[in-house]
C-alpha positions, 0 to 999 in steps of 0.5 A: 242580361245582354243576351237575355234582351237581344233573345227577346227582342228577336222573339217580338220581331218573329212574332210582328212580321208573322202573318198567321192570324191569333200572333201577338206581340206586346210590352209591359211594366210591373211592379215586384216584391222580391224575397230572399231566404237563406243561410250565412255560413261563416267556416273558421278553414283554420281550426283543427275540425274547420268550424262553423256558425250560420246565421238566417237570412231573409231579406226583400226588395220592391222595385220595377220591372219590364218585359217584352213577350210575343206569343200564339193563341190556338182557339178552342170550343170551350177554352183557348190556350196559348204559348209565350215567349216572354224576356226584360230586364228588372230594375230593383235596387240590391235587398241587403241583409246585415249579418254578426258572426263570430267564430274562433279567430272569424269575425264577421261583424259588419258583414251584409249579405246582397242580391238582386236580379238583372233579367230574365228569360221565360216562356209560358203555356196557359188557357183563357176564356172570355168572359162577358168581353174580358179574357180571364186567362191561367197559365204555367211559366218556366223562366230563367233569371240572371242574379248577382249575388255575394256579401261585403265586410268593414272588417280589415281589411275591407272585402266585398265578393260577389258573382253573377249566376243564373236560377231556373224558375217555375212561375204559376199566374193568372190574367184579365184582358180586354180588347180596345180595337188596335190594342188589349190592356191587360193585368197579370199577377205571376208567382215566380219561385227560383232555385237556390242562389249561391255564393263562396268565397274566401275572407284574407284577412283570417282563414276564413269563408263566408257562404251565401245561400238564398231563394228568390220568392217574387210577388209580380203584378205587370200592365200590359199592352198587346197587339195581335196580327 
């Protein structure tokens, strides 16, 4: 998450010390719901034909997000569009999801499956209009997101296995602007679908493994303040 902040924040300073006009610069802090579908596969390593059992996940999470974004507008004669460096961090708490299995000598009661994002790095290409003094906008993102994913056991002896990893993202929104002199307040709501998050580990207490597999969905509504130079 540490790199992803220190790539934005570099992304905000290009952008305030350019001094071509239609560069901008801002801030902005949002609201998430976050939701994770997926797959709990526990696998019995110690059978004969290696068996298995899988129980659905889908579990959600709101919280809080933040960003910084830095971007150009091009004009056009009827619309004009725009590129967007953005990147932040999210403060949700972990989306928890408790899961029962039992298979031969596998018992994976008392398991929950976890996830939750740390931060995120995107870039966006869209086009807006001005309407009746307020800039109605659409664009497509792409974004990279760092995840922690994993699950922990009460069973003994007790377990808790996680990994960091990354999810690319695609994320479709639309926006509404209006200037207030120095500055424009803005509302953006986006899509964000990531691919699948992974987790494999291996349970000491039998020959065992649990697997997690999720995709992130969110549902994201930012307020944002802008400034253009």
């Amino acid at each position: 998450m540490k790199k992803i902040l220190l790539v934005s924040a570099v992304a905000l300073c290009a952008a305030s010390t350019a001094s071509a006009h239609n560069w901008y610069a801002g801030v902005g802090l949002g609201w998430k719901e976050g939701k994770y579908k997926g797959d709990f596969k526990a696998l019995d390593v110690g059978a004969p034909n290696g068996s298995s059992q899988t129980a659905k996940l889908s579990m959600s999470k709101e919280g809080f997000l933040a960003k910084v974004f830095a971007g150009h507008k091009f004009k056009g004669e009827v619309l004009d569009w725009f590129v967007q460096l953005n990147g932040g961090f999210d403060a949700s708490k972990k989306a928890k999801k408790d899961v029962s299995l039992n298979i031969g000598l596998v018992n994976m009661n008392g398991s929950t499956s976890f996830v939750r994002r740390l931060g995120f790095l995107g870039v966006d290409l869209g086009v807006s209009k001005d309407i009746k003094g307020v800039d109605c906008s659409f664009k497509i993102g792409a974004l990279v997101s760092q995840f922690e994913v994993g699950y922990s056991s009460t069973q003994d002896p007790a377990y808790t296995g996680k990994n960091t990893t990354y999810a690319v993202g695609f994320a479709p929104g639309i926006g509404l602007e209006k200037n207030l002199g120095m500055l424009s307040f803005g509302m953006t709501y986006e899509y964000q679908m990531h691919t699948a998050l992974k987790h494999r580990s291996s349970y000491q207490r039998v020959s065992s493994e649990g697997n997690v597999l999720l995709k992130p969905r969110d549902h994201v509504v930012m307020m944002q303040l802008k400034k253009s130079f």
